[in-house]
C-alpha positions in Angstrom: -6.8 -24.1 -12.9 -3.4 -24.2 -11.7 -1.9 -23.3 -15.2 -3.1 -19.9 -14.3 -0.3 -18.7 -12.2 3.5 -20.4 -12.9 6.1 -19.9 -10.7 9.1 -17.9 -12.8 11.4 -17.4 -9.3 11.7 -18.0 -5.7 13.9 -16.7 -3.3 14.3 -16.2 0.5 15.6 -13.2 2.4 16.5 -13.1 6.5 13.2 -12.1 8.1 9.8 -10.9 7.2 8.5 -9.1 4.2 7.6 -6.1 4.7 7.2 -4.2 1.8 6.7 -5.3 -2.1 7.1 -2.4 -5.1 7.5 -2.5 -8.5 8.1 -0.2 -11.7 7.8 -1.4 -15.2 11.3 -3.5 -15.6 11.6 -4.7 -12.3 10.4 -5.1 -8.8 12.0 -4.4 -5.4 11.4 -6.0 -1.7 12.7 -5.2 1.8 12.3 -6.8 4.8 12.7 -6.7 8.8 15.8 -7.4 8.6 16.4 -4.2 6.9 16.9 -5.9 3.7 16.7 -4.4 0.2 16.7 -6.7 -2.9 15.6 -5.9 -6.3 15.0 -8.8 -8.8 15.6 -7.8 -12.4 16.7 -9.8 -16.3 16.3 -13.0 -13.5 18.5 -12.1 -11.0 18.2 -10.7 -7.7 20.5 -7.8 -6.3 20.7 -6.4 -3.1 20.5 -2.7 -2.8 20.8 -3.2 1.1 21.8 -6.3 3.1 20.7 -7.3 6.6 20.9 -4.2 9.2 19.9 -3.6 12.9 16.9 -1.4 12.2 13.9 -2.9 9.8 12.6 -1.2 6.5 9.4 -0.8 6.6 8.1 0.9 3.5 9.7 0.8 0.0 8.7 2.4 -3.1 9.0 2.9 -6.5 8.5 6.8 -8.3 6.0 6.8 -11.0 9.1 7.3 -13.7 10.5 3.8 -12.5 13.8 5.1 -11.6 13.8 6.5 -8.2 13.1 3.6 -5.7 12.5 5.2 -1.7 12.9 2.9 1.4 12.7 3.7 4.8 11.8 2.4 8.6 13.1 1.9 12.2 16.4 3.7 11.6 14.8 7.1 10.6 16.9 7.7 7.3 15.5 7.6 4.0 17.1 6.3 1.3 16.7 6.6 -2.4 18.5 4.9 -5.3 18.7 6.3 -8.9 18.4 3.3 -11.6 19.9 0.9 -9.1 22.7 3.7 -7.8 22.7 5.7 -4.6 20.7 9.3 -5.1 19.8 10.7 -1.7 20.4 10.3 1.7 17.4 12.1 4.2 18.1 11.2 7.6 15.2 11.6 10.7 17.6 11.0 13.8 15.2 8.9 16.8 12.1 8.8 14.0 10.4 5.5 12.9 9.4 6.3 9.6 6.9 3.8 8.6 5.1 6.1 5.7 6.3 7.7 2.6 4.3 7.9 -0.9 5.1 9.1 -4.4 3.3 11.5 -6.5 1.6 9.3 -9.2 3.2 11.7 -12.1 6.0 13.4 -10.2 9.4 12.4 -8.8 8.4 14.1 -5.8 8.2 12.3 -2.7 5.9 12.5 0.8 7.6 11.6 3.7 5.7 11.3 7.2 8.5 12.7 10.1 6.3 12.3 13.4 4.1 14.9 13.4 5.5 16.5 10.2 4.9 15.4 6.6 7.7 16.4 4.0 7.5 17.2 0.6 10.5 16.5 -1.5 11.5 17.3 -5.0 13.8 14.1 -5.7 15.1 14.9 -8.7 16.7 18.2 -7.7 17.1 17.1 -4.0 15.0 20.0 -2.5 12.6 20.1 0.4 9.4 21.8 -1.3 7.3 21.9 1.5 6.9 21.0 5.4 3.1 20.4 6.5 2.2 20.5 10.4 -0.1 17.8 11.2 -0.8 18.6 15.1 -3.1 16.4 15.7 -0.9 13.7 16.3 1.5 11.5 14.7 0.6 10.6 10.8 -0.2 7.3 10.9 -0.7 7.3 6.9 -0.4 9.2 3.8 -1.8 8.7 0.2 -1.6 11.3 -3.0 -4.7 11.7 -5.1 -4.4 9.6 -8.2 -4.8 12.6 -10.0 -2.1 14.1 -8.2 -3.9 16.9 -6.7 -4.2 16.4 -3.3 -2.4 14.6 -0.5 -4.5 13.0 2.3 -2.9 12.5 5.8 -4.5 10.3 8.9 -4.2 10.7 12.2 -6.0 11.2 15.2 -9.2 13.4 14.7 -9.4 12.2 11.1 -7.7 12.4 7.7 -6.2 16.6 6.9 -6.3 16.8 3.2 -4.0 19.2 1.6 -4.3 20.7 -2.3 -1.1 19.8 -4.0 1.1 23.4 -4.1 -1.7 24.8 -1.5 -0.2 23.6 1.9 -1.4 26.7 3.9 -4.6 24.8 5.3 -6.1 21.5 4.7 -9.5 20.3 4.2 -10.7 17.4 7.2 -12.5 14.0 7.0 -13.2 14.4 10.9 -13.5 10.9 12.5 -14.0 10.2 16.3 -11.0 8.7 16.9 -8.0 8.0 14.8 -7.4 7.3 11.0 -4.6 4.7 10.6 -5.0 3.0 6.8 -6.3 6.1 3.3 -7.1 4.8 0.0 -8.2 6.3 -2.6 -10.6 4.9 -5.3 -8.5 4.3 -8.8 -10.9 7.7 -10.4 -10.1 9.7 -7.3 -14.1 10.2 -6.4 -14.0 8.4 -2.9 -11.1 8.1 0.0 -11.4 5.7 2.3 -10.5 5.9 5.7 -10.5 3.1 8.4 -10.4 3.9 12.3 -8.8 2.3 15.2 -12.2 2.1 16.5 -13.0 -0.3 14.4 -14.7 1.6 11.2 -14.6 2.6 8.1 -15.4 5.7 6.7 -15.8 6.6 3.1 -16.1 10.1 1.6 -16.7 11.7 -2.2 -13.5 14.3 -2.2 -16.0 17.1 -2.8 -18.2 16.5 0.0 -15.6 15.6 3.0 -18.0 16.8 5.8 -20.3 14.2 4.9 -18.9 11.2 4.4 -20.3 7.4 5.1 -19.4 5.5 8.2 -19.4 1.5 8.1 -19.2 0.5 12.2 -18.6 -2.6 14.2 -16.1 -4.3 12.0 -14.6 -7.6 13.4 -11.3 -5.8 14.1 -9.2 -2.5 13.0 -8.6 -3.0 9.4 -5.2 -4.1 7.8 -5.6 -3.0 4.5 -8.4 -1.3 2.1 -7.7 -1.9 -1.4 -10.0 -0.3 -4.6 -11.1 -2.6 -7.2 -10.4 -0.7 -10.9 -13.0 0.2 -13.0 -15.6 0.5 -10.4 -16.8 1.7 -6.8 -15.7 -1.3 -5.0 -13.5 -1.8 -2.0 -11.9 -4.8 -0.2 -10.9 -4.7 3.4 -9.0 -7.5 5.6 -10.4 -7.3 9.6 -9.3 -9.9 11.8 -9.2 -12.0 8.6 -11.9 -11.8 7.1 -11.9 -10.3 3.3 -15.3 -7.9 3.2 -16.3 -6.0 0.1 -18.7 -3.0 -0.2 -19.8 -1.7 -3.7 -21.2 1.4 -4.1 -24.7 2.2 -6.0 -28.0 4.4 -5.4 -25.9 6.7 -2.9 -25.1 4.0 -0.6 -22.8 1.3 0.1 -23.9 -2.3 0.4 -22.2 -5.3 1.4 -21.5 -7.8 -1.0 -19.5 -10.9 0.6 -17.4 -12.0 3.8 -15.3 -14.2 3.0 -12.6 -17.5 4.5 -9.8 -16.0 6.4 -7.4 -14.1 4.4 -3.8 -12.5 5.3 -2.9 -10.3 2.2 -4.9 -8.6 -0.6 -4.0 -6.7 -4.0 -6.2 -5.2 -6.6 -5.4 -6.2 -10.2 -4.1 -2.5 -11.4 -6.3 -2.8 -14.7 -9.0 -5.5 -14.5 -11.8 -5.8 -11.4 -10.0 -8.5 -10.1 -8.7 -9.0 -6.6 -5.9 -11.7 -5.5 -5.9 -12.6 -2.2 -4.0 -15.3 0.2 -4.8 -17.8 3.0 -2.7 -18.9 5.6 -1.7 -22.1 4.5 -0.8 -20.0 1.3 -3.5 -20.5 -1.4 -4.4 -18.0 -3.9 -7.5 -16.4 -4.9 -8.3 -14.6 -7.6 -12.1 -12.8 -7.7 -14.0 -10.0 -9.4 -15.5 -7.3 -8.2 -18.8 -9.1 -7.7 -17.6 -11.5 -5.8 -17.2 -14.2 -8.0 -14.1 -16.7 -7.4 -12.8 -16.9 -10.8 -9.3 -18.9 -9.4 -8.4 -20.9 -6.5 -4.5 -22.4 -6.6 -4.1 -24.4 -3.7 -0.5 -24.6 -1.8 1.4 -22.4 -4.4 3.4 -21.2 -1.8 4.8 -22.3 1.9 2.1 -21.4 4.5 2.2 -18.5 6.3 -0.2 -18.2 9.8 0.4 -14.0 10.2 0.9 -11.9 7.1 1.4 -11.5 2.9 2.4 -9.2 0.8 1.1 -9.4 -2.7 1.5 -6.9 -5.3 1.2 -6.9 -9.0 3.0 -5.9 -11.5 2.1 -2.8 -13.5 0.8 -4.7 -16.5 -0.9 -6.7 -14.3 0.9 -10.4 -16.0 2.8 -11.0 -12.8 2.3 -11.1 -8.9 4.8 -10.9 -6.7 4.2 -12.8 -3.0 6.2 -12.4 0.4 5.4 -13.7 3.4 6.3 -13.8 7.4 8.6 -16.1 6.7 11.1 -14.0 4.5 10.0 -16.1 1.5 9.7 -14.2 -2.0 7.5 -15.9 -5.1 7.4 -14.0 -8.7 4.4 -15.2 -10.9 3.6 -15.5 -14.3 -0.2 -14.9 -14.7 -2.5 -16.1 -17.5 -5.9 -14.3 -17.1 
């Protein structure tokens, strides 16, 4: 079944990948390096080359124009269509976190203990939210846009969008590190250094679910569309949980696995070994794809994300390697 995915370009950059975006005409990659490329009409351009400091998020506004990139250096930088647009420096501040509205060219940034709300378009700080807890280890905007979730220690403070008086809190024992929210907005999910996950209905945040003794603090949680499903990676292993009669079960564990994305569409989930073959499953569980060796192999981490139609996936691994691929599904 290796006709399934075709390889359409490959390129490398100077370190690892650590972040993978993409709007509807092209996509965008950074890496440790402090590298930004974006590949569009075949050809790759770099936005940013090789710096002291890494980037370690990168994103793309829901419009497609704005693209947001930030990390070890504490500025954040946005391009408009390809150009320079704003400049939002954090002096001595990692900034690992930001997140776009899903409608709005406005922007989430995590600053420390601070989360700022920025209206890109006009260039205006719209709002400053105190998260005193501790640093915000994550942020994530309601699908719908109307509320913003932040995690940190004590659990996950989640603000109404234009409300940002006082938040709402998914209280957990320790501290929240990785959000996501299901694709309808009717669950966040929540996983703690103390090696759990905890799921909660966004109307009913003071009783949520709590899944213990995972093999290890979660890398990534990722919703399958279409249904109550969600993936995590711990220590490697890829473990689903679907939702039904007001309870989660556990539907598979599966071979060791360094990178995960949800088709944005379809119940299908693409995942990636070390010695870099793909995977492509539903939300039952059922393998519909394995391509062996499509890519180099890679023994720590992948990125994979797909594109907003869902036809392509882009792969990056530790090794500063880049893959875009044409899928037939």
């Amino acid at each position: 079944m290796s006709d399934i995915l075709q390889l359409l370009w490959q390129g490398q950059l100077s370190d690892s990948i650590t972040a993978i975006t993409t709007s509807v005409n092209r996509w965008a990659a950074s890496s440790a390096a402090g590298e930004v490329v974006c590949w569009e009409n075949a050809a790759l351009t770099y936005y940013q080359t090789a710096q002291d400091f890494s980037i370690d998020c990168l994103a793309y506004a829901a419009d497609g124009h704005y693209l947001a990139a930030s990390g070890q250096a504490g500025i954040v930088q946005i391009w408009r269509d390809g150009e320079p647009w704003q400049t939002i420096p954090h002096p001595r501040t990692w900034i690992d976190r930001l997140h776009w509205h899903p409608h709005l060219p406005i922007l989430a940034v995590a600053v420390g203990k601070l989360v700022q709300i920025w209206d890109t378009e006009n260039q205006k700080l719209l709002a400053t939210l105190p998260f005193d807890r501790s640093s915000v280890f994550d942020l994530a905007w309601h699908p719908a846009g109307s509320h913003l979730a932040v995690a940190g220690y004590g659990g996950v403070a989640v603000w109404q969008w234009q409300h940002w008086q006082q938040y709402e809190l998914l209280a957990v024992e320790t501290s929240a590190h990785r959000l996501a929210w299901s694709e309808d907005g009717s669950f966040l999910a929540a996983a703690t250094l103390d090696r759990q996950l905890t799921i909660a209905k966004l109307a009913e945040l003071e009783r949520p679910w709590i899944i213990p003794d995972l093999p290890a603090k979660i890398r990534q949680i990722q919703w399958f569309a279409g249904t109550p499903t969600v993936a995590i990676i711990s220590d490697g292993e890829l473990i689903c949980w679907q939702y039904a009669d007001e309870s989660w079960h556990l539907d598979t564990a599966s071979n060791i696995t360094v990178g995960i994305a949800t088709h944005p569409q379809l119940s299908i989930l693409a995942s990636i070994s070390p010695a870099g073959s793909i995977s492509l499953q539903d939300s039952n569980c059922t393998i519909l794809a394995q391509i062996e060796q499509t890519t180099n192999p890679t023994t720590e981490r992948a990125i994979l994300q797909w594109s907003l139609l869902g036809d392509h996936l882009a792969i990056g691994n530790s090794d500063g390697q880049l893959g875009w691929w044409s899928i037939q599904l």
